[in-house]
C-alpha positions, 0 to 999 in steps of 0.5 A: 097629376100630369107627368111634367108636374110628376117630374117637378115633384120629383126635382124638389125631392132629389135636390135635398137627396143630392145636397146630403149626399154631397157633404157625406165624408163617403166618396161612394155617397158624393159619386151618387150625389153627382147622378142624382143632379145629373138625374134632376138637371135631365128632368127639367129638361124634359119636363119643359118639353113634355109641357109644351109639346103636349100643352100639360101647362097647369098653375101648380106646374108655372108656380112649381117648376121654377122653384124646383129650379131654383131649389136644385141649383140653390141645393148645389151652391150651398153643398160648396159653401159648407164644403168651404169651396164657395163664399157664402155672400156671393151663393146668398146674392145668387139664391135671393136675386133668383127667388125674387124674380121668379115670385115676381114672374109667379105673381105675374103669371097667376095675375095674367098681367105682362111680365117682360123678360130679358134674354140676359137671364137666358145666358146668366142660368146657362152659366150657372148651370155650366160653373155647377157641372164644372164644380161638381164634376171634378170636385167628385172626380177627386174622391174616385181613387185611380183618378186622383191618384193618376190625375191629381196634379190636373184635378187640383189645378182644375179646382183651385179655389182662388180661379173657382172664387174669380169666376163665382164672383163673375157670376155673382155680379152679372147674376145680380145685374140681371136681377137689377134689369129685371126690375127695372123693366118691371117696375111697374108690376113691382109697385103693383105687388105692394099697391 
């Protein structure tokens, strides 16, 4: 097995990992949690590059990174929905719009026919990525003793749940209006799936 799909293999390990770490009541154990994403998060970076610089493209490293990614970014919002900080609805739209356009890239890739992609999708994953860091960061900020005790105030403002909701629910729509564009630009090979 090539080193990128090596890497993917080791993504769909660490989100589980992660996702339990996250909801332990220990701080120490959310503190790993948020090195353990870092650690993912770097691996589909570099995975991605290590594949296009070095030509490692094989069929198992198109089905399988994608849904490394989705499981890794999946595995975080659903930690924030059993922490109570996210609205289940709006991670269940994110996580079946997300999965659904990366079968139907999947099914086009392995089928060799055209798949149009959307630059939009570019910025909606960037977006994600960026809410999640931000959720992350600070909500684990807050279990490190000095820092809650010095910048409590600051944290707590930074991780009020009526903004953290507003901006989720941004997300949440524009997520979905990618997905919508995407099938829409794709119908043809969403018909074809079901022909």
């Amino acid at each position: 097995m090539v080193l990128p799909n090596q890497l993917t293999t080791l993504r769909l390990i660490l989100s589980p990992v992660f996702f339990f770490l996250f909801l332990s009541e220990n701080p120490v154990h959310k503190q790993i949690a948020l090195v353990v994403y870092f650690i993912a998060a770097i691996t589909d970076w570099y995975d991605g590059w290590l594949a296009r610089k070095f030509n490692y493209i094989t069929n198992w490293g198109k089905f399988m990174d994608p849904l490394a990614d989705k499981a890794l970014t999946s595995a975080a919002f659903l930690a924030f929905v059993f922490l109570d900080v996210l609205q289940l609805w709006m991670v269940l739209v994110i996580i079946v719009r997300d999965f659904l356009i990366t079968g139907l890239r999947i099914y086009a890739d392995l089928q060799n026919k055209p798949f149009v992609t959307n630059k939009l999708a570019k910025v909606k994953t960037f977006a994600q990525m960026i809410f999640i860091f931000y959720l992350l960061i600070f909500f684990t900020l807050k279990t490190v003793g000095p820092v809650q005790s010095r910048y409590g105030e600051i944290l707590d403002l930074l991780t009020n749940l009526k903004f953290i909701n507003y901006s989720m629910l941004i997300i949440t729509l524009f997520t979905f209006y990618t997905g919508v564009v995407y099938l829409v630009k794709n119908k043809n090979l969403f018909k074809g799936m079901f022909a």
